[in-house]
MIDREN-183556 format. One record per residue (C-alpha): residue number from 1; x, y, z. Coordinates in steps of 0.001 Angstrom, whole numbers. Each point is the difference from the previous one (the first is absolute). Layout:
<rs>
NUM:X:Y:Z .
...
</rs>
This chain:
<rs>
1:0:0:0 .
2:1487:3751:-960 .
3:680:2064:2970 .
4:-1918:2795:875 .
5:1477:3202:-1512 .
6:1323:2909:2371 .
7:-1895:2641:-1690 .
8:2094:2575:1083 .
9:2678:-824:2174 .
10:1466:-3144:-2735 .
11:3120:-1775:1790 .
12:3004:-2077:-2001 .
13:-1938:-2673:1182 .
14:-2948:978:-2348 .
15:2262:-154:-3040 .
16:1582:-2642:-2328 .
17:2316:979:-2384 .
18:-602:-2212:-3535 .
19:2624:-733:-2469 .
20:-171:-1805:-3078 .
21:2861:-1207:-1868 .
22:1692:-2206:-2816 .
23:3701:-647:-391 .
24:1132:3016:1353 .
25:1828:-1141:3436 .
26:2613:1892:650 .
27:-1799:3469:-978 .
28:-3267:-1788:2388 .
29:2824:-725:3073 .
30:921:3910:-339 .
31:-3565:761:475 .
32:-923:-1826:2698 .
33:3545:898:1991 .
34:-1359:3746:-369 .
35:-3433:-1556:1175 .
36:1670:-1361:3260 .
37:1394:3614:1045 .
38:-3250:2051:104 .
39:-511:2356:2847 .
40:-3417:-1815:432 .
41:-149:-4165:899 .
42:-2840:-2537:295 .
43:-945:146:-2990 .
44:329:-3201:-2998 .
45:1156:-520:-2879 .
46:-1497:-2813:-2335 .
47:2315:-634:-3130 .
48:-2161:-1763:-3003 .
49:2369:-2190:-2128 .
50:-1369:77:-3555 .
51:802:-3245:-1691 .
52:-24:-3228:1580 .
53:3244:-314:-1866 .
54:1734:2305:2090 .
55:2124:-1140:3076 .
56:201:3046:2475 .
57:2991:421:2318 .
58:-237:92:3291 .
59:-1342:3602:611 .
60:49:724:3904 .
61:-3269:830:2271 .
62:-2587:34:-2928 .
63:-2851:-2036:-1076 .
64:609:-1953:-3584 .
65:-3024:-763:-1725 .
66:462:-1777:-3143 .
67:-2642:464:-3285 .
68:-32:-1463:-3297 .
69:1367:2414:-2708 .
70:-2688:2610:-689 .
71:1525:3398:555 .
72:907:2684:2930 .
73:-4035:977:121 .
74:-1239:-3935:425 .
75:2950:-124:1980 .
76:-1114:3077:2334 .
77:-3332:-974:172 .
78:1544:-3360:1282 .
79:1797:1524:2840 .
80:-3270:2423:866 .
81:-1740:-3432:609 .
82:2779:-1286:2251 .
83:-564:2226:2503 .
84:-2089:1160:2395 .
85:1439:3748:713 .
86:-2631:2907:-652 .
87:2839:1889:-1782 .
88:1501:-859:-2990 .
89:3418:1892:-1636 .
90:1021:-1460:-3650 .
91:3457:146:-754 .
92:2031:-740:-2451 .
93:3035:-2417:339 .
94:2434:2865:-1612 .
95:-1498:2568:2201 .
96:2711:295:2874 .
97:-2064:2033:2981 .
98:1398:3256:1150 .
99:509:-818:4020 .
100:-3464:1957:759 .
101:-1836:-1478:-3134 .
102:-2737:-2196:1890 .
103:-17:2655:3215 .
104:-1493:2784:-2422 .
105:-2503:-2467:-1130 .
106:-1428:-729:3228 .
107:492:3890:309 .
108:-2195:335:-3336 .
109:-2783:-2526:1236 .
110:-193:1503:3727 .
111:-622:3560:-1788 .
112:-2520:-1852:-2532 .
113:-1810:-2565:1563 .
114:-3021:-646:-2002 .
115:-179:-3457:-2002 .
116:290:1668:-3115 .
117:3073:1909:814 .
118:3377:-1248:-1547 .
119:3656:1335:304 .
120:2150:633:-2828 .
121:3700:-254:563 .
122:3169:1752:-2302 .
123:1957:-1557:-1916 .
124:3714:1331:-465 .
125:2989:-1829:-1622 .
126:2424:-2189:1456 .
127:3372:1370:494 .
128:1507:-3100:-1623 .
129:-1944:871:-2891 .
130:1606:1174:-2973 .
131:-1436:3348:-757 .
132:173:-611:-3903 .
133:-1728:1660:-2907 .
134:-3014:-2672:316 .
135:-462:971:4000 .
136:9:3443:-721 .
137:-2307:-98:-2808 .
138:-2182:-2128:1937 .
139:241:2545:3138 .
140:-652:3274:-2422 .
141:-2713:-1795:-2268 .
142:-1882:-1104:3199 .
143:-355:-3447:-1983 .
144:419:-2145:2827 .
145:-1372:2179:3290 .
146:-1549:3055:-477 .
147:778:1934:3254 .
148:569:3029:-633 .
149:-3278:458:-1436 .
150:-1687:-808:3762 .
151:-1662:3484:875 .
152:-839:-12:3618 .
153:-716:-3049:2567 .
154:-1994:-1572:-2532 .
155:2011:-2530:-3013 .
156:-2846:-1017:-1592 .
157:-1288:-3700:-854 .
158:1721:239:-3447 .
159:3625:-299:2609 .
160:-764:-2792:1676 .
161:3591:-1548:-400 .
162:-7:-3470:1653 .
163:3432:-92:629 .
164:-239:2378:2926 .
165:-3329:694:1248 .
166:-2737:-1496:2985 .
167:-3576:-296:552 .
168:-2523:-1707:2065 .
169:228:-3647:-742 .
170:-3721:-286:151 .
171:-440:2914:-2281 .
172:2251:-1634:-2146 .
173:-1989:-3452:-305 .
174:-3178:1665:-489 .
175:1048:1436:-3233 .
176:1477:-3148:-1648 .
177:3390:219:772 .
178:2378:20:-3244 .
179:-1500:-1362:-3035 .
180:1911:-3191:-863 .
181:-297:-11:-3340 .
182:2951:3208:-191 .
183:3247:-1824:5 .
184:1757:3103:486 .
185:-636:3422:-503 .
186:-3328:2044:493 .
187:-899:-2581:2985 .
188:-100:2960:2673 .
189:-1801:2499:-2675 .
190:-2611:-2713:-361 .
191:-267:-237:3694 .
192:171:3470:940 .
193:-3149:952:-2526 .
194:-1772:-2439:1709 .
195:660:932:3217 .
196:-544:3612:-774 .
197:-3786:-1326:-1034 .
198:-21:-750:3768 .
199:1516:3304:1571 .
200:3578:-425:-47 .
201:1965:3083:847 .
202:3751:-728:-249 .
203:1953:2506:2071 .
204:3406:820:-1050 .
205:2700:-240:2650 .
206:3540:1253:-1135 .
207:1504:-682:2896 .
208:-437:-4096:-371 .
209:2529:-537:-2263 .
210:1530:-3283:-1964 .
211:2854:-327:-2244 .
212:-280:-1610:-3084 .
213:2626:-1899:-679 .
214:-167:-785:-3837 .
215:2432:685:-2223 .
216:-1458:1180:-3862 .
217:1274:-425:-3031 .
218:-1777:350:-3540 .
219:-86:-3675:340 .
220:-1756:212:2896 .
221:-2131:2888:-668 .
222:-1455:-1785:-3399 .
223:-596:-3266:1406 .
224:-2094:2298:2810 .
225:-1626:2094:-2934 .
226:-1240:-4091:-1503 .
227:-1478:-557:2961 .
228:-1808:3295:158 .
229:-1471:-421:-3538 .
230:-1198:-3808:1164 .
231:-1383:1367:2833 .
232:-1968:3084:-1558 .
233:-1754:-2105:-2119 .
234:-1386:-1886:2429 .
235:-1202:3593:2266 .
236:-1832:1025:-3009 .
237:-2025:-3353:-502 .
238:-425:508:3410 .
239:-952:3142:354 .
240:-2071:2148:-2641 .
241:1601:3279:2045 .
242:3641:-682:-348 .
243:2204:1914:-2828 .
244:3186:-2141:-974 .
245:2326:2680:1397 .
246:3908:-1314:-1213 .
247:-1816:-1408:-2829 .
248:-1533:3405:-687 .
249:3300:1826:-104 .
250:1984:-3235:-1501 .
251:-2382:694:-2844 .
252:238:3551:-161 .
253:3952:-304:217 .
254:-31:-2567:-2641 .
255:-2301:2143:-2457 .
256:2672:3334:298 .
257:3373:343:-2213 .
258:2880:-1475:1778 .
259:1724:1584:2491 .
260:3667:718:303 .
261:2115:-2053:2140 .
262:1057:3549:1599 .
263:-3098:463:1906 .
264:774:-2030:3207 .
265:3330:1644:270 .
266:-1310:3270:-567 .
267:-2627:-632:2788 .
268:2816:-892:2336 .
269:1681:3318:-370 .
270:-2350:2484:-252 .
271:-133:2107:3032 .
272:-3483:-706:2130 .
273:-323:3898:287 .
274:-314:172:-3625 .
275:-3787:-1259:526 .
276:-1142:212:-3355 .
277:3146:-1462:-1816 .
278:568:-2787:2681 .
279:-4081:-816:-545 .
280:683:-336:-4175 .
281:3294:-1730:777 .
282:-2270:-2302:2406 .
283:-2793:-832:-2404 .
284:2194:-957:-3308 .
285:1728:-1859:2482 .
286:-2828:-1844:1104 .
287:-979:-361:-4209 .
288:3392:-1639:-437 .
289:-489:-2706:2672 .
290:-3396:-678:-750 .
291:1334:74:-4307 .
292:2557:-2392:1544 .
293:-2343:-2272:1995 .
294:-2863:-79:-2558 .
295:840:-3333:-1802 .
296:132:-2068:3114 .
297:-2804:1568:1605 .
298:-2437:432:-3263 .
299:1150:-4461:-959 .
300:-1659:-656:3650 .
301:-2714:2852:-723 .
302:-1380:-981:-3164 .
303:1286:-3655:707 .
304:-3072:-420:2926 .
305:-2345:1215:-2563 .
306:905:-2681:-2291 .
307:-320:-2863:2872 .
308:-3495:2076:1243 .
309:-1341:-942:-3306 .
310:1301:-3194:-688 .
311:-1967:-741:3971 .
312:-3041:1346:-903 .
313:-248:-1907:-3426 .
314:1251:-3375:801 .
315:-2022:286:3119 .
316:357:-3163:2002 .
317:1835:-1729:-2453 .
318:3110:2714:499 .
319:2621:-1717:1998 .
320:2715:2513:1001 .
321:2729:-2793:204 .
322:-378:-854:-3743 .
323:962:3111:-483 .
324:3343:712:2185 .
325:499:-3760:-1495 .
326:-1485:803:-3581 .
327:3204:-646:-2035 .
328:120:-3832:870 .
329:-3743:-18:-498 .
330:-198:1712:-3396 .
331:3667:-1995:-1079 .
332:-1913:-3366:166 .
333:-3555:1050:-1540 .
334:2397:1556:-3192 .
335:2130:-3009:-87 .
336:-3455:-2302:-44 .
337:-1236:2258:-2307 .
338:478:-1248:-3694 .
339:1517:3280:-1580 .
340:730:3639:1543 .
341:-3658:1106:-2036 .
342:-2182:-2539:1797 .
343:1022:787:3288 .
344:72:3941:112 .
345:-3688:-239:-1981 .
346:-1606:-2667:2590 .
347:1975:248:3476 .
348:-1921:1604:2714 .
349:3372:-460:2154 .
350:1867:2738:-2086 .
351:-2432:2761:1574 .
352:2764:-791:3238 .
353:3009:-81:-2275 .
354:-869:3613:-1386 .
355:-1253:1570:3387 .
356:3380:-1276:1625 .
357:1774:1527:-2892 .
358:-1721:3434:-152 .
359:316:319:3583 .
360:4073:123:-12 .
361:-583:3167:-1609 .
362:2491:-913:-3018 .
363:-1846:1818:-1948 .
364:-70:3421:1567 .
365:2987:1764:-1574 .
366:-1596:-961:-3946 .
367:-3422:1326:728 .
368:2217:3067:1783 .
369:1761:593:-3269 .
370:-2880:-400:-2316 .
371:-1886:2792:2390 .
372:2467:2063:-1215 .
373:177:-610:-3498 .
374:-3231:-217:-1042 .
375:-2288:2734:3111 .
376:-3494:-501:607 .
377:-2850:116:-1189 .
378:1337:-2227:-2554 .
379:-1508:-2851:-1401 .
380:2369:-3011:881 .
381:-543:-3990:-978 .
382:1105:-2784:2517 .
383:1274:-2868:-2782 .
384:86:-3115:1960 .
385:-1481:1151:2940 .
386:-635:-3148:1992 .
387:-2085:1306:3457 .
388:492:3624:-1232 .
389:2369:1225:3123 .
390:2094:2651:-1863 .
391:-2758:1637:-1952 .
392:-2566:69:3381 .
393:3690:1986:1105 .
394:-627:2235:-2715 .
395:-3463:634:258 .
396:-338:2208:3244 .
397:2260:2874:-1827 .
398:-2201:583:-2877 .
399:977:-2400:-2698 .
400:-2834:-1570:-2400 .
401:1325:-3610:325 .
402:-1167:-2964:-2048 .
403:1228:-3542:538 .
404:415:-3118:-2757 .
405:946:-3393:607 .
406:-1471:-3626:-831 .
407:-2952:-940:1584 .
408:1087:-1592:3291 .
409:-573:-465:3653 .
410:1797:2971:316 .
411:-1867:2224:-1909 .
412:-3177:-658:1549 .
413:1700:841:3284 .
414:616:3205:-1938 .
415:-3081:595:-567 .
416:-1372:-80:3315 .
417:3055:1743:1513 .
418:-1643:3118:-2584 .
419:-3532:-518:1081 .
420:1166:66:3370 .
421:1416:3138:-328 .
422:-2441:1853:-2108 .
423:2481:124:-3116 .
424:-1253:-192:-3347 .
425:2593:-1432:-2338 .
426:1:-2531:-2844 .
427:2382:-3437:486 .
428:120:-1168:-3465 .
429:792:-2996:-1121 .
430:3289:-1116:-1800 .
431:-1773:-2829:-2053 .
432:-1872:3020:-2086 .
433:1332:3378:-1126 .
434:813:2399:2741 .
435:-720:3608:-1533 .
436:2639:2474:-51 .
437:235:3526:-65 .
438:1553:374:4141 .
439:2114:2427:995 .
440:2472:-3009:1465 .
441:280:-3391:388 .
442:2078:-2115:2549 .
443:786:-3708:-7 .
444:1963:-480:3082 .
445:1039:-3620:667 .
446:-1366:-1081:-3742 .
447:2412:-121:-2313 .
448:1996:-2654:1106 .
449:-2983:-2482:-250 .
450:-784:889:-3829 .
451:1520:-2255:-3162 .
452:1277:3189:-1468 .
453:744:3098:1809 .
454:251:2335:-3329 .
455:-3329:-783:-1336 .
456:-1361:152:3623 .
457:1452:3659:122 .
458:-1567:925:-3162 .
459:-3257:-1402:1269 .
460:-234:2163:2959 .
461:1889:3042:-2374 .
462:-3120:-281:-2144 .
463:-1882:453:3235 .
464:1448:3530:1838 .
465:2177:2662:-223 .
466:2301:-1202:2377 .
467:977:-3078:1177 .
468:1599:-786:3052 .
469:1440:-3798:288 .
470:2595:-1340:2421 .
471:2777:-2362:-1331 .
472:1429:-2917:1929 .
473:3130:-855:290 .
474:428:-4458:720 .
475:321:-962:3293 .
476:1032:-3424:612 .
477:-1513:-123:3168 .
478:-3584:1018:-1505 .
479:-2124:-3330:685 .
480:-2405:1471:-2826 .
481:1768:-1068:-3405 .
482:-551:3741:-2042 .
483:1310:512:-3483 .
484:3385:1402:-758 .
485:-970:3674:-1209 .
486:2709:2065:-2437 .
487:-93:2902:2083 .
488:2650:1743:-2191 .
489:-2699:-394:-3077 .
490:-2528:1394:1615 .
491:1631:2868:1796 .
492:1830:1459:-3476 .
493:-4057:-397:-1224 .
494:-925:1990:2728 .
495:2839:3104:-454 .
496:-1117:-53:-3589 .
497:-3818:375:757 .
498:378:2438:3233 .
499:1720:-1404:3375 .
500:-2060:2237:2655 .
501:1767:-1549:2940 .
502:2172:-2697:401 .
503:1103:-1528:3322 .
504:1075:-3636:1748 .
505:-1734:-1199:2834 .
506:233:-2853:2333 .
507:3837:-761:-1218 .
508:-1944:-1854:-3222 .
509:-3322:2318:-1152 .
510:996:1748:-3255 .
511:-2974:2888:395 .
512:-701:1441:-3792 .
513:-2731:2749:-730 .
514:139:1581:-3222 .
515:-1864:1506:-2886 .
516:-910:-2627:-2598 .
517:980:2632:-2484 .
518:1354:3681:-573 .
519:1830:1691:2398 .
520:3185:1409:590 .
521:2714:-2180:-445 .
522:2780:1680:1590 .
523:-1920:-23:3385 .
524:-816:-3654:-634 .
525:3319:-998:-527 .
526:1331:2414:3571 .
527:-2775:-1834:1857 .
528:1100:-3364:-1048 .
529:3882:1322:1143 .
530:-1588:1724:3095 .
531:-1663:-3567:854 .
532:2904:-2070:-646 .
533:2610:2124:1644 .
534:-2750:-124:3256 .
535:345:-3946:-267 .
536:3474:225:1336 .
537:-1084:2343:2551 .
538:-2491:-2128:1530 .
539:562:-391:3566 .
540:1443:3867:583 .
541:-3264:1173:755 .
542:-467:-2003:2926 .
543:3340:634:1362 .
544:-982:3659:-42 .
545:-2735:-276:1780 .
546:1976:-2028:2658 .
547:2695:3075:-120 .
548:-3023:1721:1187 .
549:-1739:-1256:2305 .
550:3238:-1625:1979 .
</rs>
């Protein structure tokens, strides 16, 4: 049975102190050294192991409670359960507690003693923290706390950061607890709107203060940014209310010209009394990382859409581990399969292979290039369009798209995945003439399956403008047996018709958009140097960025 709560007088005694954590031992033995040198004792500390595949050390006075793998809010929620305290203070296991941290939380709840009061703690670097480019963008951007922003006693629901903050437990449980279905990310957001439907008010206490020790790098902060697009997704099927905030401004970033490499070491060294230039410095800054971010965060973004619909169509027939295990599924239906043909016009199973594949987000940097050449409100053609991934891409910034492929399992998906979202566009099909008269036509991934490449780019010549194909190069360890292609051929085809960009991607991916005929040929033949010379320049860009943001 939970103890009554002290409603205004609340005790360390009232209090338990609840960790989650997952292979991060030493940082987690830091923590919990700072936790046993409070100014304040009696209260406990319950740390929730998240994986039954983890093996804790031995970790002094504190209770271990061990969960199957399902993330720091199902783990929080399982350490809420384990105990009977009327107070409850989430921390995170690289939070290391000032000495005061959990005596200015009983502080907090003694001055606000109603159930539907909460207390807010700060959050302040570690010293052993390197104060890098990434930490400092993080700190000025207010991407990861927003602090500074906190006008009077009052944070707001919208700050309720579960790595340092307390409630009443009951007050807690009424409300739901964390939604188990958020991995990571957006769990306390989810929470917090809930609880706000109930009365929170979360009281901000500066003075109750954790360090968080976390080293960032771009590494890091991308594989953070993943999990933010994952998790935004699910808050808007969630919740009609919610606006996708990163990807908001991961879109608008990605939509602007690209921003010089300059920016984040201009915003280091303009002076902070130069308001107005250190705000412009700030904000092209902020473009720059979110320019720099976009493909890993807009693969996961657009990548949840894809499995959403592939859910909601397959219904209970979807099985999510065909999927993550679709290649060995999809290898043995093709290899049953009497010829290539047969099995992409009959297999039901290949709706897995292409989600998987349009979900890595391989395709990104083509349909980023093709933006560029050819600007909406274009009329564009998706040749061999499968489930119709990059051209649904396309659709939200104005293009007129228009799909063709054989009629196949795939293409009926396609035409539900329109219905469902209200677009009206034609999928013809490649067993009868496909009009022409586009502005452009891509064929990614298509060329290497045809008998003969020429006539299949004088096919889809006939058919646009432009055409935009990519080229690959063999790769032995390919388990899919495509035909050789004679790149060379095509590319001098290319210059002489129009190259309008020309890049390689992916160490392999020949990209080629060009003018099927008349234009200048002197540009053509720079942008085929310009793209060839940028070949052997490859991996520089990265190692910029990590110049930077070291």
């Amino acid at each position: 049975m939970e103890r009554e709560p002290t409603a205004t007088q609340p005790r360390a005694t009232d209090l338990s102190v609840i960790i989650p954590t997952r292979d991060r031992w030493s940082i987690l033995g830091r923590t919990l050294e700072a936790l046993g040198r409070q100014t304040v004792s009696g209260f406990e500390t319950i740390v929730v192991v998240d994986g039954t595949d983890q093996r804790p050390p031995a970790l002094g006075d504190v209770r271990i409670v061990v969960q199957d793998h399902r993330g720091p809010g199902a783990a929080r929620n399982t350490g809420v359960r384990a105990t009977d305290r009327s107070l409850v203070l989430f921390l995170g296991d690289d939070m290391v507690p000032s000495a005061e941290m959990i005596e200015r939380h009983l502080a907090g709840h003694r001055t606000h003693g109603r159930l539907c009061d909460a207390v807010l703690g700060h959050v302040d670097w570690h010293r052993d923290v390197p104060r890098n480019r990434v930490a400092r963008w993080l700190d000025s951007s207010g991407t990861q706390f927003d602090y500074p922003n906190i006008d009077g006693e009052e944070a707001g629901w919208g700050r309720f950061y579960s790595c340092n903050a307390s409630l009443k437990r009951s007050f807690f449980l009424d409300a739901g607890g964390f939604d188990e279905d958020f991995e990571f990310d957006y769990e306390d957001l989810d929470c917090a709107y809930r609880m706000d439907q109930r009365g929170l008010v979360l009281w901000y206490e500066p003075g109750a203060v954790a360090y968080h020790l976390h080293p960032y790098d771009f590494e890091r902060l991308a594989r953070r940014y993943e999990s933010r697009a994952r998790a935004e997704r699910m808050m808007e099927a969630k919740h009609p209310w919610f606006s996708p905030w990163f990807a908001n401004l991961i879109l608008a970033a990605d939509a602007e010209r690209h921003v010089s490499h300059l920016w984040p070491l201009v915003a280091d060294r303009v002076p902070k009394q130069w308001a107005r230039a250190s705000q412009v410095a700030q904000r092209r800054e902020s473009t720059w990382f979110h320019q720099q971010l976009a493909s890993r965060f807009l693969a996961v973004w657009e990548g949840e859409e894809d499995l959403a619909d592939l859910k909601a169509y397959l219904g209970d027939e979807f099985d999510l581990q065909t999927l993550w295990s679709h290649e060995n599924a999809v290898d043995e239906e093709e290899r049953r399969a009497p010829d290539e043909g047969t099995f992409y016009r009959t297999s039901d199973m290949y709706l897995y292979d292409l989600t998987a594949f349009a979900m890595t987000g391989t395709k990104r940097p083509y349909l980023a290039a093709l933006r560029q050449c050819v600007p909406a409100p274009a009329r564009v053609l998706d040749y061999g369009c499968g489930i119709g991934s990059d051209g649904l891409r396309l659709t939200p910034g104005g293009y007129q798209m228009a799909f063709a492929d054989f009629d196949n399992p795939s293409t009926r998906y396609l035409r539900w995945r329109l219905r469902r979202r209200g677009i009206d566009a034609p999928v013809y099909d490649l067993d009868r003439e496909v009009p022409g008269g586009f502005d452009a036509v891509y064929a990614f991934d298509v060329i290497e399956h045809t008998d003969d490449p020429l006539s299949f780019l004088r096919e889809v010549e006939r058919l646009a403008e432009v055409v935009a194909v990519n080229l690959l190069e063999p790769d032995p360890a390919d388990t899919h047996l495509h035909r050789p292609l004679p790149i060379g051929t095509i590319l001098d085809r290319a210059t002489e018709g129009g190259l309008l960009h020309y890049r390689k991607y992916h160490r392999r991916s020949h990209l080629v958009i060009y003018r099927s005929a008349g234009f200048n040929r002197l540009r053509s033949r720079g942008e085929r140097l310009i793209g060839a010379t940028a070949a052997h320049l490859d991996g520089f860009g990265p190692r910029i960025r990590q110049v930077l943001t070291g």
